[in-house]
C-alpha positions in Angstrom: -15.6 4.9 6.1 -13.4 1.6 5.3 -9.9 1.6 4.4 -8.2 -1.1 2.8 -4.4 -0.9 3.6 -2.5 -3.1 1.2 1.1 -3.2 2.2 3.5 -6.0 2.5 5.3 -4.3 5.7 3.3 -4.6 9.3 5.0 -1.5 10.2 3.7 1.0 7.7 0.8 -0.6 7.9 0.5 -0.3 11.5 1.7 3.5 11.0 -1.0 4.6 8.3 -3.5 3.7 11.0 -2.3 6.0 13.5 -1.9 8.5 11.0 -5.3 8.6 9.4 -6.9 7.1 12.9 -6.0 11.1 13.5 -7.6 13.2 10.6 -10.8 10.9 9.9 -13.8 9.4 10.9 -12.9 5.5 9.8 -15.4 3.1 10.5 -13.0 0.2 9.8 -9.5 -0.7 8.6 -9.0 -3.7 6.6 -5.6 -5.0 6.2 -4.0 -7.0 3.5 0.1 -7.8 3.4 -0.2 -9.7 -0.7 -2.0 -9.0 -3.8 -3.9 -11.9 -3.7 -5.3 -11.1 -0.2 -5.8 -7.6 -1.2 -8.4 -8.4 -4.6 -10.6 -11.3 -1.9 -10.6 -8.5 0.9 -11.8 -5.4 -2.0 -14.3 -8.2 -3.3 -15.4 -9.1 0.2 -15.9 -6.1 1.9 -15.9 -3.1 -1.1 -13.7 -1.0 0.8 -14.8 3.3 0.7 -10.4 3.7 -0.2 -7.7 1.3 -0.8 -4.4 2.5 -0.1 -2.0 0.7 -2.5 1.6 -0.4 -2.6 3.1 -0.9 -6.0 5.3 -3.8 -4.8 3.6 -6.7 -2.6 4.2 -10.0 -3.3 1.7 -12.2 -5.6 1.7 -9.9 -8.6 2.1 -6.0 -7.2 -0.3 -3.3 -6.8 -0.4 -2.4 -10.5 -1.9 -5.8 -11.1 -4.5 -5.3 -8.5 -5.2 -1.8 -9.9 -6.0 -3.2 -12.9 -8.4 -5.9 -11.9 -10.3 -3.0 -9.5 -10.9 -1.3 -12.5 -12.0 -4.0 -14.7 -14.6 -4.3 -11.9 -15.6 -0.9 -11.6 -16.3 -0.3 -8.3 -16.8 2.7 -6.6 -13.4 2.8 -5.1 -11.1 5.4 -4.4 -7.4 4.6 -5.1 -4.3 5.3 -3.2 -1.0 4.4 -4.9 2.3 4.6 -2.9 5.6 2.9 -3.0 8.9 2.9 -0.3 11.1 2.4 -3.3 13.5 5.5 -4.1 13.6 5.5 -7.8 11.9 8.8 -9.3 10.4 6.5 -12.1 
């Protein structure tokens, strides 16, 4: 399995490795700290799961949401955020 971790911080990326490095099989993480860098990476190497943050610089995660699904790939979709607001 490959996971795509999109997320602007080192350390939660770093930290969602460990974490799922523990429950799954995972062939391969792919890392990817922008929006820009995340869309190349899900182009180049059609991850199994991309884990998402909403807000990464170069447009956010919504805006990569939307251009994964406009591609329709057989991705699975993680959305998080560090942000406190309940919206």
């Amino acid at each position: 399995m490959k996971i795509l971790i999109a997320d602007d911080s080192f350390l939660i990326r770093e930290r969602l490795k460990e974490l799922l490095s523990d429950i799954l099989k995972i062939e391969d993480f792919i890392e990817a700290e922008n929006s820009v860098e995340t869309i190349k990476l899900i182009s180049e190497t059609i991850p199994d799961i991309v884990i998402l943050d909403i807000r990464m610089p170069g447009g956010g995660g919504l805006e990569v949401l939307k251009k994964i699904n406009k591609k329709s790939l057989p991705i699975k979709i993680i959305v998080f955020t560090n942000y406190p607001y309940p919206q």
